[in-house]
C-alpha positions in Angstrom: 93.6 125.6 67.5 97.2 125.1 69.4 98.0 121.9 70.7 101.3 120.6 71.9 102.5 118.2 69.4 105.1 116.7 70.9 105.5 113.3 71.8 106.1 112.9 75.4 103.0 115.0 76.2 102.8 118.0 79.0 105.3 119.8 77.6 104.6 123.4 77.0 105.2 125.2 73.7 108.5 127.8 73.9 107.7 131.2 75.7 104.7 129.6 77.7 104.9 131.6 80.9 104.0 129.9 84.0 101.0 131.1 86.6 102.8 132.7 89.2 102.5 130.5 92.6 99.4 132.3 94.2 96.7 131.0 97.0 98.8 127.7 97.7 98.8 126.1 101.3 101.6 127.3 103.1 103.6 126.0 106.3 103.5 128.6 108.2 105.9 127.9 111.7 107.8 125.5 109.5 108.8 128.0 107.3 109.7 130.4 110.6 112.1 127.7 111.8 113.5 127.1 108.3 113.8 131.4 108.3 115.5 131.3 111.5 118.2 128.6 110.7 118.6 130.4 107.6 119.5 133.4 109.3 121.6 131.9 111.7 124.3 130.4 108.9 123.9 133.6 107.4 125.8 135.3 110.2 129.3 135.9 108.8 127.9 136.4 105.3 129.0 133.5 103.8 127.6 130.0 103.0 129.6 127.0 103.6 129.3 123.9 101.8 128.5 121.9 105.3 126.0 125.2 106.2 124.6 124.4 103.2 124.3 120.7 104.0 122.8 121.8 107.0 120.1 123.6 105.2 119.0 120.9 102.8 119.0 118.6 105.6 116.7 120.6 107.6 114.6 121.4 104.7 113.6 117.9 104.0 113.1 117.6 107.7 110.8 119.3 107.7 109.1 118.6 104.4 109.4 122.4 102.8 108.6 123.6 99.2 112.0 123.8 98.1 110.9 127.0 95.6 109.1 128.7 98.3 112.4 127.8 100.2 114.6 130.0 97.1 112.0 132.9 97.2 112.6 133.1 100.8 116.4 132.8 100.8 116.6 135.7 98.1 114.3 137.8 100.7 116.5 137.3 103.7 119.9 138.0 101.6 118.5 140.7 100.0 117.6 142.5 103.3 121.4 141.1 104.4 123.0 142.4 101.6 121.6 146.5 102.0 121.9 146.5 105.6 125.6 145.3 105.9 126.2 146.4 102.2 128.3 143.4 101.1 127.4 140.6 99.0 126.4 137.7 100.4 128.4 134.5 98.5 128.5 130.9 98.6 132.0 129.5 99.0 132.1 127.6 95.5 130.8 130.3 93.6 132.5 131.8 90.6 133.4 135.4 90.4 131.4 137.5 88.2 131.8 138.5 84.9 132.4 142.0 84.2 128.9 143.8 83.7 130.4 146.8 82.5 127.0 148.7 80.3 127.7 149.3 76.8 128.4 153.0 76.1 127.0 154.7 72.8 127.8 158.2 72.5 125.2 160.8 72.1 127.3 162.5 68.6 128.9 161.1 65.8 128.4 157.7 66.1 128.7 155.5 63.0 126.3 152.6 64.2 123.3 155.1 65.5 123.5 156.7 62.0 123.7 153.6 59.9 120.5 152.1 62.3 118.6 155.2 61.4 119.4 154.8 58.3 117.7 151.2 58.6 114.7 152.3 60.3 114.0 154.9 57.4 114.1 151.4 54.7 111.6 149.8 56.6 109.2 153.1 57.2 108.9 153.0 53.1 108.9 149.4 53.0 105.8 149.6 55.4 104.4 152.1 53.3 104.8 150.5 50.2 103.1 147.0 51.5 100.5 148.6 53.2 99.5 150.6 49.3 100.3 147.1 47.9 97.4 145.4 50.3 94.6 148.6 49.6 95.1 147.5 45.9 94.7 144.1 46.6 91.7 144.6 48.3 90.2 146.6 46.0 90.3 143.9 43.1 88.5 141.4 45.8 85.4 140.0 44.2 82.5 140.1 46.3 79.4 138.3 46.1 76.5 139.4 48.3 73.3 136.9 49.6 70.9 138.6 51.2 68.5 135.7 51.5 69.6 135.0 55.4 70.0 138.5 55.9 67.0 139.3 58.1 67.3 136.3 60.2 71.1 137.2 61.0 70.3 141.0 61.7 68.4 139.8 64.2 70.5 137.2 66.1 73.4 139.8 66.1 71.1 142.0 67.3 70.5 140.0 70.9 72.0 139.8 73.8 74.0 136.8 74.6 74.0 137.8 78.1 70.4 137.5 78.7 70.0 134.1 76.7 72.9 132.4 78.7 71.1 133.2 81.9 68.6 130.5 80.8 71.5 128.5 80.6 73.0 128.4 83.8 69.2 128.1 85.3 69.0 125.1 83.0 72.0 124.3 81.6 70.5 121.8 79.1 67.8 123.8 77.9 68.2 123.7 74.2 66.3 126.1 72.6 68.8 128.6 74.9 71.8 126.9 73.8 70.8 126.5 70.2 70.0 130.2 70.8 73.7 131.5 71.9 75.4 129.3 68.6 73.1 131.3 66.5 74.1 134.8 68.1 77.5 133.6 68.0 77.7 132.7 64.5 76.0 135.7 63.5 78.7 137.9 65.5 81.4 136.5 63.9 82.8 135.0 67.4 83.8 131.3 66.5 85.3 130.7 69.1 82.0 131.0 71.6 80.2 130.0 69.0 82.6 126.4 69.3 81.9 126.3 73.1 78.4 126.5 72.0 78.9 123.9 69.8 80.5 121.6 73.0 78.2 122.2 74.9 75.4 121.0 72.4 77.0 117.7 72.1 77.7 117.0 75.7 73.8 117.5 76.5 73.3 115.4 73.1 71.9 117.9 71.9 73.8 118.9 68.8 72.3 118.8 64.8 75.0 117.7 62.3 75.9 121.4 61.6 76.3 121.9 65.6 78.5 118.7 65.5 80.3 119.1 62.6 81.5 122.7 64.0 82.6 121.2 67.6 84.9 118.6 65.9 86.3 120.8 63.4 87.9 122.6 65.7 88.5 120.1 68.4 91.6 118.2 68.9 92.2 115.0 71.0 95.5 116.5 72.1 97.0 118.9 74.6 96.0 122.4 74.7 99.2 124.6 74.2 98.6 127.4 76.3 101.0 131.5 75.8 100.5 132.0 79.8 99.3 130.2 82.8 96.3 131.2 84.9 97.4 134.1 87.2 95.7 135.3 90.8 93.2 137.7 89.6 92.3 135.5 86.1 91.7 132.3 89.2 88.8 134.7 90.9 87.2 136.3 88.0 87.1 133.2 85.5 87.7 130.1 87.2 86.3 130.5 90.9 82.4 129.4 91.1 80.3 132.3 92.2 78.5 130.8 94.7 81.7 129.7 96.6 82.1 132.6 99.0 86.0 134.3 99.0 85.8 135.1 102.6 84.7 131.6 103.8 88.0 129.9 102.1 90.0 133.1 103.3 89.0 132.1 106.9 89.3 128.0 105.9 93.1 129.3 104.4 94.3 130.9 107.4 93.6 128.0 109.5 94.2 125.0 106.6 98.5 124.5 107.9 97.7 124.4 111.5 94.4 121.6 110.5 96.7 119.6 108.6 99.8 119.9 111.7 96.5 118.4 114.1 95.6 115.9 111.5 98.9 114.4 110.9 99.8 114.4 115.1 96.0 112.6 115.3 96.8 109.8 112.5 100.3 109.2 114.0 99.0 108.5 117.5 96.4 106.3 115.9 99.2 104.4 113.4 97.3 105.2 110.6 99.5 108.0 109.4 100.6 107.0 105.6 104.6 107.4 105.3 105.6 107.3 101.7 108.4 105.3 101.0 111.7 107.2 99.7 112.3 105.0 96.9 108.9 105.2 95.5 109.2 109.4 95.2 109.1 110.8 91.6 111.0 113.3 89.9 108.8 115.0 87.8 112.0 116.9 85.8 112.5 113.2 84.7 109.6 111.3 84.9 108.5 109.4 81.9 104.9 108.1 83.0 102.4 110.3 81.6 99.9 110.0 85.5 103.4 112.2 86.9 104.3 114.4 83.8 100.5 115.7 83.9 101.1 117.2 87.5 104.0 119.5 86.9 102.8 120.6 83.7 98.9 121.4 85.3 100.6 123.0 88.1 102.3 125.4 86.3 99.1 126.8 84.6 97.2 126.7 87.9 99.9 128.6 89.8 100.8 126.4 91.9 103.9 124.6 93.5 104.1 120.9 92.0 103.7 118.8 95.0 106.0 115.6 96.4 104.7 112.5 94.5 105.1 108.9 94.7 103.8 106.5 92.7 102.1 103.0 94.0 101.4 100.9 91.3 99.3 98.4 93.5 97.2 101.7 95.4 93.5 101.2 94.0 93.5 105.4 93.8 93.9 107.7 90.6 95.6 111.1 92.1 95.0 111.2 96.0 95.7 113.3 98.5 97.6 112.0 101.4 98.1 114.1 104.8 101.4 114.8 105.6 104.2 117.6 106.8 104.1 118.6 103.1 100.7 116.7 102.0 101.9 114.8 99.0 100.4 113.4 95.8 100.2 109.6 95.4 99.2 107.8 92.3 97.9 104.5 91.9 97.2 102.3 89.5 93.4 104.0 88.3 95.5 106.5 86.0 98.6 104.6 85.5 97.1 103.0 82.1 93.9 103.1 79.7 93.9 107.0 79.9 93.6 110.0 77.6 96.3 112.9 77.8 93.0 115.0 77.9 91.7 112.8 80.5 94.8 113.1 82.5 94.5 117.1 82.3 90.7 117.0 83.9 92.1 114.7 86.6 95.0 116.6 87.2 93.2 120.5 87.3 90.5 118.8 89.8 93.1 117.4 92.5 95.7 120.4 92.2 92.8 122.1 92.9 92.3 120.9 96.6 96.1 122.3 97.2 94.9 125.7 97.2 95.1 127.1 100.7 91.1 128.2 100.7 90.2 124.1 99.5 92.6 122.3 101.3 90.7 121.6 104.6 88.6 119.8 102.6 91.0 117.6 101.4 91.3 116.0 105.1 87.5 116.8 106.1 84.9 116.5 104.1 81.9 116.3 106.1 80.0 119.5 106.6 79.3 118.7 110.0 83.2 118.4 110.7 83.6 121.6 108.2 81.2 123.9 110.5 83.5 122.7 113.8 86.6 123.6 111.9 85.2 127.0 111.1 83.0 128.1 114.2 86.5 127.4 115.8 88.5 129.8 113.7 85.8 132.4 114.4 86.1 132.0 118.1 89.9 132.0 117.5 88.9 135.8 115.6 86.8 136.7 118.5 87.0 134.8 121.8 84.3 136.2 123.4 81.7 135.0 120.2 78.4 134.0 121.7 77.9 130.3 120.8 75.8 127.4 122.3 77.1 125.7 125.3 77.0 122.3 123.6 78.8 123.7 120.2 81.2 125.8 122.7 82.1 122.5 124.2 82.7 120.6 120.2 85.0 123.8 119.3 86.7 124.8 122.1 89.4 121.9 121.6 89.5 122.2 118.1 90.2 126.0 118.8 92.8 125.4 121.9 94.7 122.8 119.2 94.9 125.5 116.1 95.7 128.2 118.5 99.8 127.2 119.6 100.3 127.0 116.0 99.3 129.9 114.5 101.7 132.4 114.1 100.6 136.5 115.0 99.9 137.5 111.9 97.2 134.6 110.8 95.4 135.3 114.7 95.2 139.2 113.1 94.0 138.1 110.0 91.3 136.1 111.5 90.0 139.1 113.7 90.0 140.6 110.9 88.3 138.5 108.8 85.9 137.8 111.7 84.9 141.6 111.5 84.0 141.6 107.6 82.0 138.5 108.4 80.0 140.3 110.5 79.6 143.0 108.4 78.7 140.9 105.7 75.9 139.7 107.9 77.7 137.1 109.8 76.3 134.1 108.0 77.3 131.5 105.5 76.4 127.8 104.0 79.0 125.4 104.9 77.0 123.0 102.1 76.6 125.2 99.6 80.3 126.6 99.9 81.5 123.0 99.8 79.5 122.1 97.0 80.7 125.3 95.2 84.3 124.2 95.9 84.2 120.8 94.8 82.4 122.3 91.2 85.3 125.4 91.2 87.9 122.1 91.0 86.2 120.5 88.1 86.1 124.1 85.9 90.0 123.8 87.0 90.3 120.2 85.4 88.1 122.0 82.5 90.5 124.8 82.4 93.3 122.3 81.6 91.2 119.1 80.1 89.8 122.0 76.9 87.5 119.0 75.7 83.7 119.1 77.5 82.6 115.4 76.1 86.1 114.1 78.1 85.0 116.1 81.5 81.5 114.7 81.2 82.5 111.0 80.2 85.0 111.6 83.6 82.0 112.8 85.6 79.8 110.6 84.3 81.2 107.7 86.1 80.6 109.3 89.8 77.3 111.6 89.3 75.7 109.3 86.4 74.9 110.7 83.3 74.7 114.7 82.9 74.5 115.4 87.0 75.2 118.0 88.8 78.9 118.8 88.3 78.5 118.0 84.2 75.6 120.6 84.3 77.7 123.3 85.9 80.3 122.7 82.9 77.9 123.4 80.3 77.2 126.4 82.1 80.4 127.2 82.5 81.8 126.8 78.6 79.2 129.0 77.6 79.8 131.8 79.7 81.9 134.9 79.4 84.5 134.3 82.3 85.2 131.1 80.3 85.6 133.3 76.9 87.7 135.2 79.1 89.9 132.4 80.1 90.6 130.8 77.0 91.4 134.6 75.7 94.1 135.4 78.3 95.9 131.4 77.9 95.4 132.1 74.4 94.0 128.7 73.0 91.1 130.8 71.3 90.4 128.8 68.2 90.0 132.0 66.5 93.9 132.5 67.6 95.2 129.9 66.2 
C-alpha cells in the first residue's frame, strides 16, 4: 500500500493532482463587488502597482478566496483581452520570451530519420522480451490442490452484491461480512477482500486469519493518494444515498445569504467571534501538524483551504466559526496526543461542512430551524406557495432577509429548483437529510483517514461504542462506491 513517508506529514507524493474546487460555498454579491472594482482598474488595460494595492485591499475587505479571486481575474481579462484585442499587462511585468514553435521539416530531415531509426530498436527489443517472458513462463512449475476447490468454486460463484445488502441492513452481521471476505478471496480481489477484513475487526469480529490480513496490509501512516476526489467521484462514491441532491442544492443556493444574516445577527448581539490577525496561519508554512492536515485534506476534497487561526487555549478541535469568509479555528483538542490518521478523519469531517449544500448546517443545526431556513427558500422559488398562516408568519422574515441578497441568477435557480421539487413529489425529511449529511462528512474523514479502527475509536467517543455513524462506516468500506473510490485515488492495496 502507498503511504507518504515523509517526515513532516500531509505532503503529497510528486504528480498527485489536486480535486478540482467543486460544490464550495461561494460569496456571491461579494464576489460581484470584487468583479466590478476589478473591472473598473481594468479600464485603460493596465494594472498599476497602487490599482493593484487597491485590489488586495479590497479583497481582504471583504474576506474573499483569494484563488477564486485568480480564476475570476483570468475570466474578466480574458473577455478584455479578445474584445479590445490587446494584452492586458501589469506594469512590473517582464516581457516575454520569444515562443517561436520549433519547425521540423516534412523531407530530409536527419533527426526524424535517426528517431525512426530508434523506434525500430525498441519494436525488436519489445519483441524479443516479450518471447523471453513466454519461455519463462513456460518452465514455471505448477503445483495444483484441489482439496479447497469445491468450496472456492462456489464463493466465486456468488454475488457480492446480494450478500453486502445484508450488510448495510445490518452492518455487523457477521456471517454476511465473513461471507463477502470469502467471495473476495476467492475472486482474487485483495483489496475488497482487505476492506472486508477492516471491517471485521472494527465490529470485533475478525478470526486471526481475518486479522492477520487487515494488518498486513494496513499502515499507521498517511495514505499517498495519484488524484484527489473530483465532482462526479464526490456524488457517486462519497455522498450518502439517503441525503437527497436537490435538498442541499436548494440549502446551497441560499447557504451565502444565511451566513451574511447570521454574521449581521451575532454582531448586533456582540457575540460575533473576530479572529485576531496575528493568530492567522499560513498553511504554505505551517509546521503544526492540526494546520498542515487542512490544506493537504482540502486538496483531495476539492476544496478551497479555508482562513485558519490557531487558539491554543479554545477547548475546540477544528470548529467552524461564522464569518464574511467562515474560517477554521483550532484549539487545543487536536493541537497534541493525536495520530496523523486521526488528524485526516477530523479534517475530511469538518472540510466537509464547507461544501455549499452542508454549510447551513454549520450555523443551524436544529431541524426545526433547518425546515424555516428551507420553507423560506421555497417561498423565495414560488411566492405564492400555500403554507400555514402560523409558518407563513416564522418564514416570511427569514425569506424578506435572504431575498436583498441574492443575486438573479440564485432567485432563478430556486424557481427552478422549486419546480423539480414538485415534480419530485414536493416532499422531503429535514431529519433524515440532516442525519445523512452529518454520516456523508464522516465517509469524507474516511476517505482521507484509510484506517476504519481510527474512524471508530474517533466516533466512539461521541456515539459510544459501534453507534450509528461507526455502523454506516462498515457499511460503507464494504461497498462498491468505496472500491470505487480507493480505485480512482489509487491507494488500492493491490496497486501498490
Amino acid at each position: 500500500m502507498s503511504n507518504a513517508a515523509t517526515e513532516g506529514g500531509f505532503d503529497f507524493a510528486q504528480g498527485f493532482v489536486p480535486g478540482e474546487i467543486s460544490g464550495a460555498l461561494g460569496l456571491g454579491p461579494l464576489e460581484q463587488q470584487y468583479e466590478e472594482l476589478f473591472a473598473e482598474v481594468l479600464a485603460d488595460g493596465i494594472i498599476t502597482a497602487e490599482e493593484r494595492q487597491r485590489l488586495e485591499k479590497a479583497a481582504d475587505n471583504l474576506g474573499l478566496d483569494r484563488q477564486r479571486l485568480l480564476r475570476l481575474e483570468q475570466a474578466i481579462m480574458a473577455a478584455y483581452e479578445t474584445h479590445h484585442r490587446v494584452r492586458v499587462v501589469e506594469h512590473y511585468e517582464e516581457p516575454a520570451a520569444s515562443l517561436a514553435p520549433i519547425r521540423v521539416e516534412a523531407q530530409g530531415d536527419a533527426g526524424r530519420a535517426l528517431l525512426l531509426k530508434r523506434i525500430e530498436q525498441l519494436e525488436g527489443r519489445i519483441r524479443e522480451l516479450e518471447e523471453e517472458l513466454t519461455r519463462a513462463q513456460a518452465a514455471i512449475n505448477v503445483e495444483v490442490d484441489l482439496s479447497d476447490l469445491e468450496d472456492t468454486v462456489q464463493d466465486a460463484s456468488e454475488d457480492p452484491e446480494d450478500v453486502w445488502r445484508h450488510v448495510r441492513r445490518d452492518p455487523l452481521n457477521a456471517g454476511a461480512l465473513r461471507q463477502l471476505f470469502r467471495i473476495y478471496g476467492a475472486k482474487n480481489e485483495l483489496d475488497k477482500q482487505w476492506c472486508v477484513a477492516g471491517a471485521l475487526v472494527s465490529a470485533g469480529l475478525a478470526n486471526d486469519g481475518e486479522r492477520q490480513l487487515f494488518e498486513k496490509h494496513r499502515s499507521q501512516t498517511l495514505m499517498a493518494p495519484r488524484t484527489g476526489i473530483a465532482s462526479q467521484a464526490w456524488y457517486e462514491c462519497v455522498f450518502h444515498p439517503e441525503e437527497e441532491v436537490l435538498t442541499g442544492q436548494i440549502f446551497g443556493v441560499i447557504a451565502p445569504a444565511v451566513l451574511l444574516g447570521r454574521v449581521t445577527a451575532l454582531r448586533r448581539e456582540g457575540k460575533l467571534s473576530v479572529p485576531k490577525p496575528e493568530l492567522r496561519q499560513d498553511p504554505a508554512k505551517a509546521t503544526i501538524t492540526a494546520v498542515r492536515a487542512l490544506p493537504w485534506g482540502a486538496a483531495i476534497l476539492g476544496l478551497p483551504v479555508p482562513p485558519i487561526f490557531l487558539e491554543k487555549e479554545r477547548d475546540a478541535g477544528y470548529e467552524h466559526i461564522p464569518g464574511v469568509p467562515p474560517v477554521t479555528y483550532i484549539g487545543r483538542r487536536v493541537l497534541s496526543g493525536r495520530t496523523q490518521l486521526e488528524h485526516a478523519f477530523l479534517v475530511g469531517r469538518h472540510l466537509s461542512g464547507y461544501r455549499q449544500e452542508h454549510f447551513v448546517r454549520t450555523l443551524f443545526t436544529a431541524v426545526p430551524d433547518l425546515e424555516d431556513l428551507f420553507l423560506a427558500a421555497l417561498t423565495l422559488g414560488n411566492p405564492g406557495l400555500p403554507i400555514a398562516e402560523d409558518m407563513k408568519r416564522r418564514v416570511a422574515p427569514i425569506a424578506a432577509a435572504i431575498e436583498p441578497v441574492l443575486e438573479p441568477q440564485h432567485k432563478d435557480a430556486l424557481r427552478g429548483h422549486f419546480l423539480r421539487f414538485v415534480e419530485e413529489g414536493g416532499r422531503t425529511n429535514l431529519q433524515r437529510w440532516s442525519n445523512a449529511a452529518e454520516k456523508t462528512s464522516a465517509r469524507a474523514g474516511m476517505a482521507l483517514c484509510n484506517d476504519l479502527p481510527t474512524a471508530c475509536a474517533l466516533l466512539e467517543a461521541e456515539e459510544g461504542k459501534l453507534g450509528e455513524l461507526s455502523r454506516d462506516l462498515i457499511a460503507f468500506v464494504t461497498s462498491e462506491r468505496y472500491f470505487q473510490l480507493r480505485r480512482r485515488l489509487g491507494i488500492a492495496v493491490d496497486l501498490s
